[in-house]
C-alpha positions as CSV (number, residue, x, y, z in Angstrom):
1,X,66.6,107.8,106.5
2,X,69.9,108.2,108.6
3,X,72.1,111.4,108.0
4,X,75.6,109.6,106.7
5,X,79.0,111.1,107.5
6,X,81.3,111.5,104.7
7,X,84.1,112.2,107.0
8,X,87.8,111.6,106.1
9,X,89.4,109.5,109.2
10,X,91.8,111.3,110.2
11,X,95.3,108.9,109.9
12,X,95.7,109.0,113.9
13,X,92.7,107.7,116.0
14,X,94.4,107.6,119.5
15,X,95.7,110.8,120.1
16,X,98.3,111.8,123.0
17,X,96.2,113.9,124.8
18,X,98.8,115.7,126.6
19,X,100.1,117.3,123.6
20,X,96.7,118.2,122.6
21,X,96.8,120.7,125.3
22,X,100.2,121.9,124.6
23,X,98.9,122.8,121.1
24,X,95.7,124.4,122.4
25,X,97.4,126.3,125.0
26,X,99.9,127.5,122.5
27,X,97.7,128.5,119.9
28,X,95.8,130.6,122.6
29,X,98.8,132.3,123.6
30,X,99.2,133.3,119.8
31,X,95.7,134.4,119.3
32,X,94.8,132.0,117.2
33,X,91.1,132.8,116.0
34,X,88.7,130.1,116.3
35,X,85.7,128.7,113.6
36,X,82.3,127.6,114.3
37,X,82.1,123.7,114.4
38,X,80.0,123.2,111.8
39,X,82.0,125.4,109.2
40,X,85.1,123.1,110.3
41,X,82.8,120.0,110.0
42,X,81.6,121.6,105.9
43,X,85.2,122.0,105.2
44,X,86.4,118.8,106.0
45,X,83.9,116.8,104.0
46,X,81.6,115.6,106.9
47,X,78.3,117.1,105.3
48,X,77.1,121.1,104.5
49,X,76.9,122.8,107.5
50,X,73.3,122.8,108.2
51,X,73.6,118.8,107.7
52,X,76.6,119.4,110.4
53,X,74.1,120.9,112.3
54,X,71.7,117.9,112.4
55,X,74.7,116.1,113.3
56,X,75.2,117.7,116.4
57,X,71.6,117.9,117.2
58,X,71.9,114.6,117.4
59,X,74.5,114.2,119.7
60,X,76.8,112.5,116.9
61,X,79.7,115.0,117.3
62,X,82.8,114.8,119.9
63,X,85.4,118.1,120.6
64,X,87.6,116.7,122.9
65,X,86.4,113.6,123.9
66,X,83.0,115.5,125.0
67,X,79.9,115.3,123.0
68,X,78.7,118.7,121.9
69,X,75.2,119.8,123.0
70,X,75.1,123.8,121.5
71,X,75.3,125.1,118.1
72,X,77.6,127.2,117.1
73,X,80.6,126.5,119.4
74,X,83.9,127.4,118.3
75,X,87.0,125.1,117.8
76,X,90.4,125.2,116.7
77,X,90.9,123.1,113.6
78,X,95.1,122.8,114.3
79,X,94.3,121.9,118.1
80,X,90.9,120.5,119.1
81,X,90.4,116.6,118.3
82,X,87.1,117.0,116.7
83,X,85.3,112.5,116.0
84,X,81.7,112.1,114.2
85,X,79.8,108.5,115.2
86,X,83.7,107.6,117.2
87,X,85.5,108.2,114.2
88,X,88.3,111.2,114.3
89,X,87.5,113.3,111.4
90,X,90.7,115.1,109.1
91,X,90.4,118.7,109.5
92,X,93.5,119.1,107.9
93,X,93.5,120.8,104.7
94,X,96.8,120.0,103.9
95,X,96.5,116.4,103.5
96,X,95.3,115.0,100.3
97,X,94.4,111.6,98.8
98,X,93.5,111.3,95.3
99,X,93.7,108.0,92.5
100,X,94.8,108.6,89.3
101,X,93.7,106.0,86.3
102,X,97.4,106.6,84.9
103,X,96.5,106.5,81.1
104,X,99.4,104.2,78.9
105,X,102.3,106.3,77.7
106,X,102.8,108.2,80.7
107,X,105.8,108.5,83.1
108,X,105.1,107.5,86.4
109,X,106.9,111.5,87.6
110,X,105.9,114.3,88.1
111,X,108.6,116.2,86.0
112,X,110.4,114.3,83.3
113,X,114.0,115.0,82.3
114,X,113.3,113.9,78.6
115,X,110.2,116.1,78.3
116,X,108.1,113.0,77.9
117,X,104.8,113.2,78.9
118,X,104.2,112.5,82.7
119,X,101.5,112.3,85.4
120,X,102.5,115.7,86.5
121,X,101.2,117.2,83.4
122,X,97.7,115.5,84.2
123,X,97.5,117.2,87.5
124,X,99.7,120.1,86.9
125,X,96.6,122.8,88.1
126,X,96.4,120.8,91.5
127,X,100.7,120.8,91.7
128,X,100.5,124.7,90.8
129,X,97.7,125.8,93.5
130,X,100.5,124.7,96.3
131,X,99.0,121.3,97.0
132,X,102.7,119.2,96.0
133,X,101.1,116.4,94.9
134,X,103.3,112.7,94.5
135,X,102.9,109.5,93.5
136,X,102.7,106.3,95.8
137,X,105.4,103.7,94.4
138,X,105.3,103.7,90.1
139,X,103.7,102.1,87.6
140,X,105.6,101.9,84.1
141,X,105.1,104.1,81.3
142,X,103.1,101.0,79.1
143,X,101.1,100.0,82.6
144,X,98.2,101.8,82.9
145,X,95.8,101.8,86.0
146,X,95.5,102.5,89.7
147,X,98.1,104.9,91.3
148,X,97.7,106.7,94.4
149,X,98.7,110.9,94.5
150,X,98.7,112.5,98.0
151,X,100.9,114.4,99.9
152,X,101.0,112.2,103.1
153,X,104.5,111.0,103.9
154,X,103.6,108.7,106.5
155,X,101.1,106.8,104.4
156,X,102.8,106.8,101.3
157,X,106.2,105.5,102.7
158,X,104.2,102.5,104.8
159,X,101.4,101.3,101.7
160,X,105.4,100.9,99.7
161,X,106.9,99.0,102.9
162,X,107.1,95.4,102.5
163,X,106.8,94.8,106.2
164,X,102.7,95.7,105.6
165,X,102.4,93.4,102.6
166,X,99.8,95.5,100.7
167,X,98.3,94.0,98.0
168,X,98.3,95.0,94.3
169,X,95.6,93.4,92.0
170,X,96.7,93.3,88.0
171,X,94.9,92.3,84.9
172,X,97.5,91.2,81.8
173,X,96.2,90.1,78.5
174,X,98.9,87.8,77.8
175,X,100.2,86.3,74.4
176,X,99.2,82.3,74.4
177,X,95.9,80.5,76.0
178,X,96.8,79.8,79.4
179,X,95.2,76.8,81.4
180,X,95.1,75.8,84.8
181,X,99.3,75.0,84.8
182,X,99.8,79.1,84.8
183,X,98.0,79.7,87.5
184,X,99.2,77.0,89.4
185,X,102.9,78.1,88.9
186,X,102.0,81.7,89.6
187,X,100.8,80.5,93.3
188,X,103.6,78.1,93.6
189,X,106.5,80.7,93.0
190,X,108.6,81.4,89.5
191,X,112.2,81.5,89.7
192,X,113.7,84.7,88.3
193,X,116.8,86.4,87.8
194,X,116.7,88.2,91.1
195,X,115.1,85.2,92.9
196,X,111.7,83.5,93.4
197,X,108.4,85.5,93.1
198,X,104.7,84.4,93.6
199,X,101.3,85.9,93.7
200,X,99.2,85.3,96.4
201,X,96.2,84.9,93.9
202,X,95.8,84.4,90.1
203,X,92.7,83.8,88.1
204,X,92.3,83.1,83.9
205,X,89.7,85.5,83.8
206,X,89.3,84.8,80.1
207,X,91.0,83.1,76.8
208,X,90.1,84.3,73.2
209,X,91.9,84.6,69.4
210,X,95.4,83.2,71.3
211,X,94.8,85.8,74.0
212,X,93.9,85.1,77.6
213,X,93.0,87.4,80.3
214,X,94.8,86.8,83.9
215,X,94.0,88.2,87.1
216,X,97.4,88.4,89.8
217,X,97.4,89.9,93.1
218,X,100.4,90.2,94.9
219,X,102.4,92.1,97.0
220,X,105.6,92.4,95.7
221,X,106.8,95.5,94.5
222,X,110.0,94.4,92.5
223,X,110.6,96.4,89.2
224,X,108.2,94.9,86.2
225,X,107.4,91.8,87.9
226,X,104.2,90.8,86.6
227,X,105.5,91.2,83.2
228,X,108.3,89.2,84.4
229,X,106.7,86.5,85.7
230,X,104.5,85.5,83.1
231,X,106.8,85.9,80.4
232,X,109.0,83.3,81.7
233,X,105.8,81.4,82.2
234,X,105.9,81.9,78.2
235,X,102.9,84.6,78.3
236,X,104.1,88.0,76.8
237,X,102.1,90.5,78.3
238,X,100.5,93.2,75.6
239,X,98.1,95.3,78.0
240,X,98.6,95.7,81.7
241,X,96.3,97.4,83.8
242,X,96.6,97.8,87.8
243,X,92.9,97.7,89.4
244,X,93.2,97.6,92.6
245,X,95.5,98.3,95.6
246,X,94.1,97.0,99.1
247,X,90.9,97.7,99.0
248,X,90.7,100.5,96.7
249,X,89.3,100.0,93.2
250,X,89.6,101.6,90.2
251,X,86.4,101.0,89.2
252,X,84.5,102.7,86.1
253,X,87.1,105.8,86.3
254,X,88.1,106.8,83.3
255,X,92.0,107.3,82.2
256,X,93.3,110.7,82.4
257,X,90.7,111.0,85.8
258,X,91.4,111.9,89.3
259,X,89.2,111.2,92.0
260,X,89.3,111.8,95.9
261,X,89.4,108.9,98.2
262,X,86.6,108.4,100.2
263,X,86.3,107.7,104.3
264,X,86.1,103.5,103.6
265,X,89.0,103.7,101.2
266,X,90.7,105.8,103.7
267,X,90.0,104.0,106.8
268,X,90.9,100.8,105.1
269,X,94.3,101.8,104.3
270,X,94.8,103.2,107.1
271,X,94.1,100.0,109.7
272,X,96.4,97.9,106.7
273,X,99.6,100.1,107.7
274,X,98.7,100.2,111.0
275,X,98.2,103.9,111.7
């Protein structure tokens, strides 16, 4: 069987390769001390360092555009351009990308003026150990699901842009038995307070005891608007739960979890914003 590389992509594939050697030559200047490839490769994720080292055996590992053919060469993790099977791998420590299952009853801050509970007091060991941890776009305190924590400007402040249209997937259980008419009006557009909103999918997942389950993707990001839309629809919503954002999925994770994002999840969000 195939070694697999559990690299993170890094958020930049195409590099400008001039400044590459600004920040190499400038680190050497300083004196900055360089690490054996394969203890960068462990770090970042890739595999453990003697699976690195199969890795390179195999001629799977790029420093600069080259492919390495020794073991233990040194790089320089702030510097070098280090790519496993094509792929430009994250060997930078700072950057992190986690999902939170935000439990229900929970403020969508990291500190909370009110002294109400918050998602900051979930990951309050990762906040204190210097990693400054926040929250990509909100979900309210009785919606419970999918939010992403990192500490990547960039990324955050595209996935919220409407200009990259990233979608959201919901599920309500809504007050009433929907049919067919709900999920054609959801698709069509409802007409709101602050103007026309539509999903770009819906689905009655299920209808039970007066309840029905509905599925809505969408990617609006407008303050309460699933809630909104299917309550002028004349479906209440009781329970709302956000599963999915792009490609990521929630999953089996439990409420209260985090868990890191993996390569795919990475790699897909990154090609949706474009970076």
């Amino acid at each position: 069987m195939p070694l697999i590389s559990s690299a993170k992509p890094a958020r930049h594939q195409h590099v400008d390769e001039e400044e590459v050697r600004r920040r190499q030559a400038a680190n050497e200047a300083a004196g900055v001390e360089k690490v054996r490839l394969q203890k960068v490769l462990a770090r970042a994720g890739v595999a453990s360092r003697r699976r690195s080292e199969i890795l390179i055996e195999e001629g799977r590992v790029e420093v600069n555009g080259k492919v390495v053919e020794r073991q233990g060469m040194r790089v320089d993790p702030s510097a070098d351009i280090i790519r496993v099977d094509g792929v430009r791998v994250n060997v930078n420590e700072d950057l992190e990308y986690w999902i939170l299952n935000k439990p229900r009853g929970l403020q969508s801050t990291m500190e909370d003026e009110l002294g109400r509970p918050c998602i900051g007091d979930l990951i309050s060991e990762k906040v204190s150990s210097g990693q400054r941890l926040f929250h990509v776009g909100r979900l309210d305190a009785d919606t419970e699901g999918l939010l992403l924590l990192t500490n990547d400007g960039e990324l955050a402040n595209r996935l919220m842009h409407p200009r990259y249209k990233v979608s959201k997937t919901y599920l309500a259980t809504v007050l009433g038995e929907a049919d067919r008419s709900v999920v054609r009006a959801l698709k069509e557009g409802i007409e709101l307070d602050d103007g026309p909103a539509k999903a770009d999918y819906a689905q009655i997942v299920d209808v039970y005891n007066g309840q029905s389950l509905i599925r809505v993707e969408l990617h609006e990001g407008r303050k309460h608007i699933v809630r909104r839309m299917l309550k002028e629809l004349g479906y209440p919503v009781q329970r709302l739960v956000r599963t999915k954002i792009h490609t990521v999925q929630l999953g089996e994770q439990k409420p209260g979890h985090l868990r890191a994002l993996n390569s795919s999840e990475l790699t897909s969000l990154f090609k949706a914003v474009e970076m």
